[in-house]
Structures are given as structure tokens and as C-alpha cells.
CHARMM-style PDB file with segment names, atoms N, HN, CA, C and O in Angstrom:
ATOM      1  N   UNK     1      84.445 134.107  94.249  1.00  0.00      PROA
ATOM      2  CA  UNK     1      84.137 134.773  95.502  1.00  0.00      PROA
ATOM      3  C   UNK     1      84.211 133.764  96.637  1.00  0.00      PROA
ATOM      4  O   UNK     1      83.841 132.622  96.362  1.00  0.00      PROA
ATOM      5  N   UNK     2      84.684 134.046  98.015  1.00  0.00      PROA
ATOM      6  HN  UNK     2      84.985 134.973  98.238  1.00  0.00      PROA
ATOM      7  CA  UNK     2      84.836 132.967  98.694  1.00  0.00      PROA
ATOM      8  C   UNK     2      84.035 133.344  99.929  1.00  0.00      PROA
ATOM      9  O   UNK     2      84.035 134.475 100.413  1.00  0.00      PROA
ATOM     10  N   UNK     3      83.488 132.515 100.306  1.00  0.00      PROA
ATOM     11  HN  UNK     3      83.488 131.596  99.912  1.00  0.00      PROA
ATOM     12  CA  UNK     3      82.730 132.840 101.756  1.00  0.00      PROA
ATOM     13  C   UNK     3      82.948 132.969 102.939  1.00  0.00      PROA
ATOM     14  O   UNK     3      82.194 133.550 103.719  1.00  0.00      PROA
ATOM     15  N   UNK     4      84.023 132.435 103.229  1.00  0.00      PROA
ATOM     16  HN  UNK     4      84.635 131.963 102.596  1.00  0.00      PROA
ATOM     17  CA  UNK     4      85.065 132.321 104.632  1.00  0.00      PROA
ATOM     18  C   UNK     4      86.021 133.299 104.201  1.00  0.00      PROA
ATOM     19  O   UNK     4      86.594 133.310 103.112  1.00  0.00      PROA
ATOM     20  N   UNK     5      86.143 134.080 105.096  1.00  0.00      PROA
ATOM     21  HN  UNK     5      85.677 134.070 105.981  1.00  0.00      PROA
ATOM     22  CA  UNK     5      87.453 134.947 104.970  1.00  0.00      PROA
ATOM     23  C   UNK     5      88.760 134.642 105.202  1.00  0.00      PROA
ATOM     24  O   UNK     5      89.693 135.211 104.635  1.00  0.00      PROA
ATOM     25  N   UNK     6      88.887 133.683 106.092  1.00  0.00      PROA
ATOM     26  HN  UNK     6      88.129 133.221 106.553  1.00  0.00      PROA
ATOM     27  CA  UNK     6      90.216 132.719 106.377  1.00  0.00      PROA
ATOM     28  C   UNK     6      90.174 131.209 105.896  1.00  0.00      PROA
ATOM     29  O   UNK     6      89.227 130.439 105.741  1.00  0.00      PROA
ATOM     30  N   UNK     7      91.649 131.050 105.701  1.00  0.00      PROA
ATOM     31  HN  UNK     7      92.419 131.675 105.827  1.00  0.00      PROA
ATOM     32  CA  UNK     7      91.877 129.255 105.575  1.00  0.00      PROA
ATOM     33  C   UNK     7      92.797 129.234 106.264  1.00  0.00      PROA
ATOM     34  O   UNK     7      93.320 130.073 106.998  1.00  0.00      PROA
ATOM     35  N   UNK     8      93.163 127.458 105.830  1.00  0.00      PROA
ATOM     36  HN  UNK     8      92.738 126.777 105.234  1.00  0.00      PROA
ATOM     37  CA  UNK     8      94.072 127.087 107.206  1.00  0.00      PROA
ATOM     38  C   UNK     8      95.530 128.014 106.189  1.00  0.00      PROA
ATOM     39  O   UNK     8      95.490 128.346 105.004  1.00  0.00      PROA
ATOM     40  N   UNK     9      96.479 128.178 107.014  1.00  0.00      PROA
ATOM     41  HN  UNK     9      96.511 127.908 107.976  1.00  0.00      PROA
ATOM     42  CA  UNK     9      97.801 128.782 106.606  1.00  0.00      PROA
ATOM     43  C   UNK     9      98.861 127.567 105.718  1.00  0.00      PROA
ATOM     44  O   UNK     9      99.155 126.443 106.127  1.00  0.00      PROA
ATOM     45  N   UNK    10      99.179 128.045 104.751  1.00  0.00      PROA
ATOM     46  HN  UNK    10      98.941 128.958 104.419  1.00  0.00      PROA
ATOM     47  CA  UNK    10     100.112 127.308 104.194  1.00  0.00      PROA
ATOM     48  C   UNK    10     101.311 127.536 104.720  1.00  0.00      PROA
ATOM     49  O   UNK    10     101.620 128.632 104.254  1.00  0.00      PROA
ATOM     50  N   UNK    11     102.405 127.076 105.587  1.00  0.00      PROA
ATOM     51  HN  UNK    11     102.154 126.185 105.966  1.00  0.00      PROA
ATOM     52  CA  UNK    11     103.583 127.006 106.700  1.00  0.00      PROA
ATOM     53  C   UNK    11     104.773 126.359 105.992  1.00  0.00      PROA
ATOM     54  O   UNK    11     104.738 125.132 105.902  1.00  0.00      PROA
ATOM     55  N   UNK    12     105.373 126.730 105.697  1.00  0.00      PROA
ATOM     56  HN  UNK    12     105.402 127.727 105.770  1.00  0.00      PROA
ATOM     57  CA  UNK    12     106.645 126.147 105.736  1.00  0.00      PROA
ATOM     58  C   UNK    12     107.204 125.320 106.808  1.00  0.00      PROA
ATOM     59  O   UNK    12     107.077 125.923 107.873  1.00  0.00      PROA
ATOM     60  N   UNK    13     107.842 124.040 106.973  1.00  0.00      PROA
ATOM     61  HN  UNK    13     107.946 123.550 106.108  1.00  0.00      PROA
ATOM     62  CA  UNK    13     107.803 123.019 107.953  1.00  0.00      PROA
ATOM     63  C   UNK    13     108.503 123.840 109.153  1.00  0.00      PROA
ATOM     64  O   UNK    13     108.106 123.712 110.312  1.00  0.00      PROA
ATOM     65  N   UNK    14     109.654 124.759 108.773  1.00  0.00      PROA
ATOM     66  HN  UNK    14     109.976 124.863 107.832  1.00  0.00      PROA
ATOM     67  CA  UNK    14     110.323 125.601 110.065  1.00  0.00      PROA
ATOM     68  C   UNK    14     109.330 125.862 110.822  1.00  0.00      PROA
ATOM     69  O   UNK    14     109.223 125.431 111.971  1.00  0.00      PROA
ATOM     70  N   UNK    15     108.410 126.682 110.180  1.00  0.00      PROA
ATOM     71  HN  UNK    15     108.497 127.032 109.248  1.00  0.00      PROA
ATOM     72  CA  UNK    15     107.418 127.338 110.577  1.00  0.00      PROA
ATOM     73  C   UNK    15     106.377 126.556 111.483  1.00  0.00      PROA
ATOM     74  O   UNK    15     106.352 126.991 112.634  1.00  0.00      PROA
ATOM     75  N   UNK    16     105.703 125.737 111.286  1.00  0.00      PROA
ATOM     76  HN  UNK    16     105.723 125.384 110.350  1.00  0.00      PROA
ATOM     77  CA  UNK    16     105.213 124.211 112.050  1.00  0.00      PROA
ATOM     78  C   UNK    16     105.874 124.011 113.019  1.00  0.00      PROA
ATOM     79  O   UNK    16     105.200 124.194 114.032  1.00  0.00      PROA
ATOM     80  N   UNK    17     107.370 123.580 113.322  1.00  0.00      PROA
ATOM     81  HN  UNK    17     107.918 123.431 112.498  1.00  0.00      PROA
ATOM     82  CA  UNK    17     108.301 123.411 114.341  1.00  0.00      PROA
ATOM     83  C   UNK    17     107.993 124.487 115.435  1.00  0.00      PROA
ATOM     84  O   UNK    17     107.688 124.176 116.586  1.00  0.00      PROA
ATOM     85  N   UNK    18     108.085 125.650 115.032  1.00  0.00      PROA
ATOM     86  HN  UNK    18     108.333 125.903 114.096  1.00  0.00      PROA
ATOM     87  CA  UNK    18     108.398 127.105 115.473  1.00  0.00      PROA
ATOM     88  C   UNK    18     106.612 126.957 116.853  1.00  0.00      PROA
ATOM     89  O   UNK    18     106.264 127.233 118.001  1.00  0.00      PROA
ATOM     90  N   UNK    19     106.167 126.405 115.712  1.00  0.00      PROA
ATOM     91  HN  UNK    19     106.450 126.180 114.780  1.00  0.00      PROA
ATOM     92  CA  UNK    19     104.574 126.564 116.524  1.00  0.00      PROA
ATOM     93  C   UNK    19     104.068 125.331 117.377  1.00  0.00      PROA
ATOM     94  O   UNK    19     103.109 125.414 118.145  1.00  0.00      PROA
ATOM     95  N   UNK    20     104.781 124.218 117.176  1.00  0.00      PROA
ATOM     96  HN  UNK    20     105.560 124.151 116.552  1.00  0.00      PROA
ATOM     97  CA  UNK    20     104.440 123.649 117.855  1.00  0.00      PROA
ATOM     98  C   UNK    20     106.032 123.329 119.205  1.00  0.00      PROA
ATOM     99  O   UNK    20     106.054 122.699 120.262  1.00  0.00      PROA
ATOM    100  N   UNK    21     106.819 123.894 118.674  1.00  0.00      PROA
ATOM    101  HN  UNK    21     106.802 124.406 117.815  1.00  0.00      PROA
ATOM    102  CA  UNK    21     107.813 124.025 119.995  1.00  0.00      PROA
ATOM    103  C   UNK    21     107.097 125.549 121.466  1.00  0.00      PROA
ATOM    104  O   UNK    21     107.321 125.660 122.672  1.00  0.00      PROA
ATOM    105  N   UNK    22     106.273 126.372 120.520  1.00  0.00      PROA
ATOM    106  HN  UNK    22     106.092 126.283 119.540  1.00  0.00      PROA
ATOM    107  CA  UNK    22     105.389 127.329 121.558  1.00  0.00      PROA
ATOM    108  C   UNK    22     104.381 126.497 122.176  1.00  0.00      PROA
ATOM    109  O   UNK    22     104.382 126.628 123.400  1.00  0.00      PROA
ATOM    110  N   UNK    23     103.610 125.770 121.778  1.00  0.00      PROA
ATOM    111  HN  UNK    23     103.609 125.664 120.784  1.00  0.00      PROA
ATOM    112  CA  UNK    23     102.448 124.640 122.411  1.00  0.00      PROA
ATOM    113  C   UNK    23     103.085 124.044 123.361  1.00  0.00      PROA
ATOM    114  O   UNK    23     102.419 123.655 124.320  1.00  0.00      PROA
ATOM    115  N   UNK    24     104.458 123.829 123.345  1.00  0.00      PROA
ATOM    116  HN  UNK    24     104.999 124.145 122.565  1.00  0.00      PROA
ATOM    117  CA  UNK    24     105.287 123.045 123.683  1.00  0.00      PROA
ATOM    118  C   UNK    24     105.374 123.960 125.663  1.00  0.00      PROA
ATOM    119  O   UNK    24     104.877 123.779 126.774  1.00  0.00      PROA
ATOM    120  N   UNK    25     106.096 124.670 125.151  1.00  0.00      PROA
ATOM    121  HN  UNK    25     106.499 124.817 124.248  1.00  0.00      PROA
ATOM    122  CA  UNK    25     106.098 125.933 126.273  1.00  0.00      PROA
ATOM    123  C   UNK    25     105.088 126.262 127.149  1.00  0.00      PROA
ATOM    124  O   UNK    25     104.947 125.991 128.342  1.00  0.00      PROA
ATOM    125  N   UNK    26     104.222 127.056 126.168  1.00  0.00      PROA
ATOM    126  HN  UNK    26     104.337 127.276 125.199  1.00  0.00      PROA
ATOM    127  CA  UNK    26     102.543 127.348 126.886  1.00  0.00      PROA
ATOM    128  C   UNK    26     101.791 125.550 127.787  1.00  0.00      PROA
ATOM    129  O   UNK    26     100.966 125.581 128.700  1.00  0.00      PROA
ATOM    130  N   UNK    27     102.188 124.661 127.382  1.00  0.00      PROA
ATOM    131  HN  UNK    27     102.858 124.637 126.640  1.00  0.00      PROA
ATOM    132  CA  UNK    27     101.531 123.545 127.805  1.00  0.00      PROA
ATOM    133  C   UNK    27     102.725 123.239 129.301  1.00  0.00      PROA
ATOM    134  O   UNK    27     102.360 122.523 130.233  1.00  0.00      PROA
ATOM    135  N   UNK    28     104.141 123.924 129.280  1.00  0.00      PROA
ATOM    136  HN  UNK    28     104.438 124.506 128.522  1.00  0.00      PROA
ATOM    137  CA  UNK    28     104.739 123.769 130.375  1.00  0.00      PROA
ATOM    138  C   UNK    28     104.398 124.395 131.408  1.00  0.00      PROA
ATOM    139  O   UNK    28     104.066 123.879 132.475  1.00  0.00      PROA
ATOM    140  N   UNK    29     104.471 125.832 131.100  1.00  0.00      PROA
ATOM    141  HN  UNK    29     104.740 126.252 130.234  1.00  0.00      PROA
ATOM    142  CA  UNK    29     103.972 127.069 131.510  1.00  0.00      PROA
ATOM    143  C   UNK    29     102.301 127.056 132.257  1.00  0.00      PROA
ATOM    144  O   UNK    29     102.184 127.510 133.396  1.00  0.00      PROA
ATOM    145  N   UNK    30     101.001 126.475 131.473  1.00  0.00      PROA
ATOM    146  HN  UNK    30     101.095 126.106 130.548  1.00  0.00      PROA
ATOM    147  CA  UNK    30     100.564 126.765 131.947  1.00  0.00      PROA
ATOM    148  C   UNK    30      99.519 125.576 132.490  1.00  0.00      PROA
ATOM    149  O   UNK    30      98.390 125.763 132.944  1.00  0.00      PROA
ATOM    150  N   UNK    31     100.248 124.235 132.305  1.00  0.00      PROA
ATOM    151  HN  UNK    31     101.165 124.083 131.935  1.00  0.00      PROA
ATOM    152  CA  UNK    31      99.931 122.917 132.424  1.00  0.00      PROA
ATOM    153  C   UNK    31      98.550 122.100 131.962  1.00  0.00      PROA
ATOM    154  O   UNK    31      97.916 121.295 132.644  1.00  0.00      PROA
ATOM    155  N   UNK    32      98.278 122.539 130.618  1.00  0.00      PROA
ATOM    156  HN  UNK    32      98.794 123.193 130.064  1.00  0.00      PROA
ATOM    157  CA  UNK    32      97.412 122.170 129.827  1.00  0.00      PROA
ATOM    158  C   UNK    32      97.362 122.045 128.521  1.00  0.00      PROA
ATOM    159  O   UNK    32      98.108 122.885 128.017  1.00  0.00      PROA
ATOM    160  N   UNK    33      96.857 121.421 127.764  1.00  0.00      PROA
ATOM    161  HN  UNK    33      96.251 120.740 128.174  1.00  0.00      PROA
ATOM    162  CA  UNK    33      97.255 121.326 126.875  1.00  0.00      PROA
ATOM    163  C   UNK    33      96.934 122.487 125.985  1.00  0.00      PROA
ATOM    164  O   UNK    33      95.735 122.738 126.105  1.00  0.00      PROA
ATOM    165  N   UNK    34      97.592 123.390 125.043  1.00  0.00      PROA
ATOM    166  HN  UNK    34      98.566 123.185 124.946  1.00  0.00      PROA
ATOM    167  CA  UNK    34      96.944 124.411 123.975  1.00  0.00      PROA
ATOM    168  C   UNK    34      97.687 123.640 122.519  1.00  0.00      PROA
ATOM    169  O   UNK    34      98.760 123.082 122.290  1.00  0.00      PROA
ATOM    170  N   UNK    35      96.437 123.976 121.721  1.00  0.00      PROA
ATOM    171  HN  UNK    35      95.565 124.429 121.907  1.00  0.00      PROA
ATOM    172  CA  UNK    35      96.488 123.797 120.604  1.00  0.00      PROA
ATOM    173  C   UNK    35      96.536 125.241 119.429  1.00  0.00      PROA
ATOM    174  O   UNK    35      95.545 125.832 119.002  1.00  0.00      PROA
ATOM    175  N   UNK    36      97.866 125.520 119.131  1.00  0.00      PROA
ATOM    176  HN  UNK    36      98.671 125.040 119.478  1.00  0.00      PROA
ATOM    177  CA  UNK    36      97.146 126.685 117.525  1.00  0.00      PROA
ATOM    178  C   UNK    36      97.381 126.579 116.475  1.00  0.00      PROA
ATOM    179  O   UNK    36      98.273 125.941 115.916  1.00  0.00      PROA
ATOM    180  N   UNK    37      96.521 127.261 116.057  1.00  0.00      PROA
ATOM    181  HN  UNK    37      95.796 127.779 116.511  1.00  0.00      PROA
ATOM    182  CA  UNK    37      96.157 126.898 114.594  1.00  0.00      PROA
ATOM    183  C   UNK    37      96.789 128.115 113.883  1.00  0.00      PROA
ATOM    184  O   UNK    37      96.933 129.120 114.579  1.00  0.00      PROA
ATOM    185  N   UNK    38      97.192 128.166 112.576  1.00  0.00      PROA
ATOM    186  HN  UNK    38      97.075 127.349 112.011  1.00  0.00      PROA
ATOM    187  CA  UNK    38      97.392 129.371 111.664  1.00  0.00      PROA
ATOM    188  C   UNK    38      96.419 129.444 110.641  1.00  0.00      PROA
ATOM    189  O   UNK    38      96.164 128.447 109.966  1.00  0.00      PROA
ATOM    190  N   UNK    39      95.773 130.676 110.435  1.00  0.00      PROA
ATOM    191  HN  UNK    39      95.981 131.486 110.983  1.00  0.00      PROA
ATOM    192  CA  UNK    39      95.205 130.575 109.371  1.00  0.00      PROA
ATOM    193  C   UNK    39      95.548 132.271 108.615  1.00  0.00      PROA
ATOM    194  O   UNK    39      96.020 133.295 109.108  1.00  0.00      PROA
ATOM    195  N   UNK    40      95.122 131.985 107.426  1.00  0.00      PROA
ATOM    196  HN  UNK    40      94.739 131.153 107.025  1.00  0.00      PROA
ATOM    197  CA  UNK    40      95.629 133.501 106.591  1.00  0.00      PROA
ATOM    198  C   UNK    40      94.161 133.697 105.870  1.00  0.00      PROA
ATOM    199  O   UNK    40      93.121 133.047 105.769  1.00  0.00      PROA
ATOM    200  N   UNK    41      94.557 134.682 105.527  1.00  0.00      PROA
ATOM    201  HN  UNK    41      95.402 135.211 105.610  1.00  0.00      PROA
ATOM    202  CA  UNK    41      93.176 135.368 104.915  1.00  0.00      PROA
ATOM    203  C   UNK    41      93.008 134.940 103.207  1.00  0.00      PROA
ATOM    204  O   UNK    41      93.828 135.134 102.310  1.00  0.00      PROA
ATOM    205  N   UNK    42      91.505 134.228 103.115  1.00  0.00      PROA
ATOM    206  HN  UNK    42      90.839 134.071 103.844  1.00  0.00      PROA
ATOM    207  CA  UNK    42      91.932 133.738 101.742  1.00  0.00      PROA
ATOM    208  C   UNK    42      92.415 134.580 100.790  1.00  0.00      PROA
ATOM    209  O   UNK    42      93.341 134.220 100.063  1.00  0.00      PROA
ATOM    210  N   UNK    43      91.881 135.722 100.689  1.00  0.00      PROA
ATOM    211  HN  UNK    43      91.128 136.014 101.279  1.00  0.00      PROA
ATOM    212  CA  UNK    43      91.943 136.409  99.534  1.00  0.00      PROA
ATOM    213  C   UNK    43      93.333 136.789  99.588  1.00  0.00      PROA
ATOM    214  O   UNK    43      93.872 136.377  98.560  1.00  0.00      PROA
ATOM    215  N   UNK    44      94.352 137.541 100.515  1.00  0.00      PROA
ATOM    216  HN  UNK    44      93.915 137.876 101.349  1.00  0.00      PROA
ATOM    217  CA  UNK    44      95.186 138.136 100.781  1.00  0.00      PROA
ATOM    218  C   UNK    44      96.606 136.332  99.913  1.00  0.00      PROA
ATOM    219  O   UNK    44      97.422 136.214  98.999  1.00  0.00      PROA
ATOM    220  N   UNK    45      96.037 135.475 100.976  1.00  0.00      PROA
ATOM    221  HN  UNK    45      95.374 135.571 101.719  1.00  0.00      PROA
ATOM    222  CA  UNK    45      96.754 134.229 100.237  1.00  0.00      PROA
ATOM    223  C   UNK    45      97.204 133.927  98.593  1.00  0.00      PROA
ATOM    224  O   UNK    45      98.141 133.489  97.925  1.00  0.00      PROA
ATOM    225  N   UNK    46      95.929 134.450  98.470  1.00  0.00      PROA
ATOM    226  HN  UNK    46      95.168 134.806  99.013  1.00  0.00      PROA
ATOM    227  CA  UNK    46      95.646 134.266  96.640  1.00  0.00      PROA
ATOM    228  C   UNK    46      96.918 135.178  96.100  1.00  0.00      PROA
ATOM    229  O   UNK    46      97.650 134.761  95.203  1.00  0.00      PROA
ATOM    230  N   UNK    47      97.111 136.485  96.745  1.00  0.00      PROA
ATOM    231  HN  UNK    47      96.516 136.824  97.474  1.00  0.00      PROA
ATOM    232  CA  UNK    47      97.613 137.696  95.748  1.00  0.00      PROA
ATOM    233  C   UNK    47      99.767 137.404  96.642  1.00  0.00      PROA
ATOM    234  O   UNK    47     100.832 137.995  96.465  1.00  0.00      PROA
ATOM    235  N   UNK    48      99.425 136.469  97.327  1.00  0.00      PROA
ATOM    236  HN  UNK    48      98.559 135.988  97.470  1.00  0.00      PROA
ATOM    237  CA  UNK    48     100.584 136.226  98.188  1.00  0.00      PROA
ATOM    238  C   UNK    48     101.842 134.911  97.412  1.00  0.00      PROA
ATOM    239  O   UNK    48     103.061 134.799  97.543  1.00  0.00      PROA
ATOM    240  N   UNK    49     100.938 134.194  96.708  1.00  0.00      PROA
ATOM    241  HN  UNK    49      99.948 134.285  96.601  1.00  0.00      PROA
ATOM    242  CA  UNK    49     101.309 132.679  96.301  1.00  0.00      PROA
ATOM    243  C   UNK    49     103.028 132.729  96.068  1.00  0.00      PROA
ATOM    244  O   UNK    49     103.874 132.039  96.637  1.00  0.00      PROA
ATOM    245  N   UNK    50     103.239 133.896  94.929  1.00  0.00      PROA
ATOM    246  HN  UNK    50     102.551 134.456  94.467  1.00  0.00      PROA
ATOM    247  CA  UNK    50     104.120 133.818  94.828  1.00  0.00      PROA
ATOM    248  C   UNK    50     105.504 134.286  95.194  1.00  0.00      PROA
ATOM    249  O   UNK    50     106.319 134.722  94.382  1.00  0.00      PROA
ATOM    250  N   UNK    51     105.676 134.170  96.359  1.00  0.00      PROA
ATOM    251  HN  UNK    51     105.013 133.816  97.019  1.00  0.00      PROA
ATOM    252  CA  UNK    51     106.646 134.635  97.510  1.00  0.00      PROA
ATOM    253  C   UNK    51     108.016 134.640  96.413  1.00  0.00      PROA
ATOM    254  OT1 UNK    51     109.133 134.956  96.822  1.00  0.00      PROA
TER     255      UNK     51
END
């Protein structure tokens, strides 16, 4: 049983790129720095693994 309903997201490196080329943008756009995070739902993760 897990107590947190989310963890951090397991990403494929494209995927990483993808998100931090948007930080990238939003920090042009709106001249500060933003940081995001991915996270997935543990349980949903568990029944997901094997893509």
C-alpha cells in the first residue's frame, strides 16, 4: 500500500529535453525562472511498467 499517491515520473530522455526546452520558453516569455516537475501516479505506474 503506498501513501503518496504520486512519484516523481519515470521520462524517457526525449521526454526531459521536451520539458526542459518549455522552462526554456516560459523563462523567455515570462522572465523568470520556472521549474517542472513530472510526476505519475504511483499505483497507475505500477500497472504501466510494461509499455
Amino acid at each position: 500500500m503506498h501513501t503518496d499517491p504520486y512519484r516523481f515520473a519515470s521520462l524517457p530522455q526525449d521526454d526531459v529535453e521536451r520539458i526542459r526546452q518549455l522552462e526554456q520558453r516560459l523563462r523567455e516569455t515570462n522572465g523568470h525562472e520556472v521549474t517542472l516537475i513530472a510526476y505519475e501516479n504511483a499505483e497507475a505506474g505500477e500497472e504501466s511498467t510494461g509499455k
